[in-house]
C-alpha positions as CSV (number, residue, x, y, z in Angstrom):
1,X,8.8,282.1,-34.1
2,X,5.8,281.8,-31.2
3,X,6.8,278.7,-28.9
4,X,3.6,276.7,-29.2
5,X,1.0,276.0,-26.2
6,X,-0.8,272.8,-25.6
7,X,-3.9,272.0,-24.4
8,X,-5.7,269.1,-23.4
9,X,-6.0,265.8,-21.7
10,X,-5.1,262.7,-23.8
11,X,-5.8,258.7,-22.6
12,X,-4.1,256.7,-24.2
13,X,-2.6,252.6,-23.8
14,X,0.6,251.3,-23.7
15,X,1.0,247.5,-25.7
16,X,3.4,245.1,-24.4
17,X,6.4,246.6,-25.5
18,X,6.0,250.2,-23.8
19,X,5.0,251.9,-27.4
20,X,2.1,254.3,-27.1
21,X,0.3,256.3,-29.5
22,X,0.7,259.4,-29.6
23,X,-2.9,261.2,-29.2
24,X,-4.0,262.4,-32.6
25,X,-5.2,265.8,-31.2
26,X,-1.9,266.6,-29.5
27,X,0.0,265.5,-32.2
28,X,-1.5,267.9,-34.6
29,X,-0.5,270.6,-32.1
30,X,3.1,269.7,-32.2
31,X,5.2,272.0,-35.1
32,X,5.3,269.7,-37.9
33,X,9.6,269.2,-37.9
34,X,9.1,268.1,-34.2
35,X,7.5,264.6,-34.4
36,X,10.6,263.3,-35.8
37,X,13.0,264.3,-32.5
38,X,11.0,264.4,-28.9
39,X,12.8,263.8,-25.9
40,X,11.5,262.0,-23.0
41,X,12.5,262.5,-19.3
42,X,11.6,261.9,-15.5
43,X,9.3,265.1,-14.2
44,X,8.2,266.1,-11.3
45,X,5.4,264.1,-8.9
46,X,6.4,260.9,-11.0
47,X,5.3,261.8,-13.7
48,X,7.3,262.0,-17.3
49,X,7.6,265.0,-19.7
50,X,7.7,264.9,-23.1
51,X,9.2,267.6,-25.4
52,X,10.5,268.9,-28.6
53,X,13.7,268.3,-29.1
54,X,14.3,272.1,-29.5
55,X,12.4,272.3,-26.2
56,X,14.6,270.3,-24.7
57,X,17.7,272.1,-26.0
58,X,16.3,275.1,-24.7
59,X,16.0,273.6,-21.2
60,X,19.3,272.7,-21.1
61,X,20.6,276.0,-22.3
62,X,19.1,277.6,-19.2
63,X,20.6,274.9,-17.2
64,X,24.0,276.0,-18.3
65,X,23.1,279.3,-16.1
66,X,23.7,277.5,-13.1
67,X,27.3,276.6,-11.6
68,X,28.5,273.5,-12.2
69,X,30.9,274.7,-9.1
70,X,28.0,274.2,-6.6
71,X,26.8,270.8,-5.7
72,X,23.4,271.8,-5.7
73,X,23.6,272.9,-8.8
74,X,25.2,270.0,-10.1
75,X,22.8,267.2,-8.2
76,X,19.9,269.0,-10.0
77,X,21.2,269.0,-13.3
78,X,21.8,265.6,-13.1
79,X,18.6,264.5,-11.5
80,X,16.5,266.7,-14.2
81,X,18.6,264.8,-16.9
82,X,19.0,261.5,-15.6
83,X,16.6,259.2,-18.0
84,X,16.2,261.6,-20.5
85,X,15.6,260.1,-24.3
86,X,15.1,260.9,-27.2
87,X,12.6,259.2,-29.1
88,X,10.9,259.0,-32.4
89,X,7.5,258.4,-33.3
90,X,7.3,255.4,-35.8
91,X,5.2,255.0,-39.0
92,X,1.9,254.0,-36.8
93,X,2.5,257.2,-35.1
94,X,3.9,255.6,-32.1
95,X,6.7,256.3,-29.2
96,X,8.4,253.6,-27.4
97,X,8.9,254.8,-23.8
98,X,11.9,253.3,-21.9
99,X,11.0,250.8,-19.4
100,X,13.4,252.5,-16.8
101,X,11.0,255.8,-17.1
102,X,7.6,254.0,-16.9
103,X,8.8,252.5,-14.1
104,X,9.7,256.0,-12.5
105,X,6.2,256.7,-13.2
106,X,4.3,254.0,-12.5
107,X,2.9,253.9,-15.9
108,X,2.1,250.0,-17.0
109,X,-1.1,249.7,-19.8
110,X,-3.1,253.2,-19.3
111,X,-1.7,256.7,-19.8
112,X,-2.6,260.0,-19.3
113,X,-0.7,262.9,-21.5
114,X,-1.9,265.9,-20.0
115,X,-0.9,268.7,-22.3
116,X,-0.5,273.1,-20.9
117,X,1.4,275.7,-22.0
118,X,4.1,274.5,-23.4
119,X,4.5,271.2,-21.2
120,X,3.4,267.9,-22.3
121,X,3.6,265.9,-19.3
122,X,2.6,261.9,-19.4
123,X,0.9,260.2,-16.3
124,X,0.1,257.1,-15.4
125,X,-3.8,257.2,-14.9
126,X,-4.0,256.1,-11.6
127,X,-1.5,258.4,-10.1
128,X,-3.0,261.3,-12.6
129,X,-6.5,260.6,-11.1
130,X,-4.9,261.0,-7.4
131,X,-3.3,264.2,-8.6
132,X,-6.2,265.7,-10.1
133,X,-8.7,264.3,-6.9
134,X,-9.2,267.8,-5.2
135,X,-12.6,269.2,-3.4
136,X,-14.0,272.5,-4.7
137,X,-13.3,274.1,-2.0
138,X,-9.7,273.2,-1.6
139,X,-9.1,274.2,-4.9
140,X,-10.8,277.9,-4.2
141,X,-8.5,278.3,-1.6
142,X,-4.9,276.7,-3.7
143,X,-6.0,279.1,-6.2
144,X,-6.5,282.5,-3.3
145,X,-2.9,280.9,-2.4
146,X,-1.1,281.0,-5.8
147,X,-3.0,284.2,-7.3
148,X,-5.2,286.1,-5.0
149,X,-2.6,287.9,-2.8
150,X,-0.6,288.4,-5.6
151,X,-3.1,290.5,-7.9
152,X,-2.3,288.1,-11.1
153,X,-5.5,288.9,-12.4
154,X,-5.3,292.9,-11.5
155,X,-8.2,292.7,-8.9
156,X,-5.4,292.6,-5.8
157,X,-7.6,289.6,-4.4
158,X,-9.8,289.8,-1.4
159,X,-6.8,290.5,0.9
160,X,-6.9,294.1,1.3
């Protein structure tokens, strides 16, 4: 079976308890089995990732690759893992985010789930909008950086 890809940017609001919704146009993305198991966990740039459960399975599974003989190794695994939850969504559809996490990422009442390729990542929206602040012209030149030399698209870029 095809893993799934996600698309889109979801707002969405946290109530007093840390339960939030889970956007109705990603959840209709998700496979159908996988609303009832998700795991939450600490990403990268303070932000929080949200996945299947099978998707998370499969994340540790490569993780296994690495040697738990090397201390690198070992402080990443446990860094990647540290925090990670699983959660349910309820019968309103909603996900209770550990308090521990949304402090990681700074998420209090307003959300972002930003949702590509097979990522679901969740943001809080002021440090989402910092993220996503970027001039034209800086992004031209990340995007020469990250594809252009490396003839991604076929062209080769405007290196030669």
């Amino acid at each position: 079976m095809e893993k799934p890809l996600y698309i889109g940017e979801f707002e969405a609001k946290l109530d007093d308890k840390g339960r939030v919704v889970l956007p109705a146009g990603l959840k209709k993305q998700l496979p159908p089995d996988a609303v009832s198991k998700m795991v939450v966990n600490r990403g990268f740039e303070k932000c929080l990732t949200l996945y299947t459960r099978a998707d998370w399975d499969l994340e540790l599974t490569n993780l296994s690759s690495l040697n738990h003989f090397n201390k690198k190794h070992r402080l990443f695994v446990r860094q990647f893992s540290n925090g990670a939850t699983e959660v349910q969504l309820d019968t309103a559809s909603r996900l209770l985010v550990p308090k521990k996490l949304c402090e990681y990422a700074e998420i209090k009442n307003e959300a972002i789930f930003y949702a590509y390729g097979n990522r679901i990542e969740i943001w809080s929206k002021h440090l989402y909008e910092q993220m996503m602040e970027i001039d034209a012209d800086d992004f031209a030149d990340l995007a020469e950086d990250v594809l252009g030399a490396s003839g991604a698209n076929g062209s080769g870029g405007d290196n030669e």
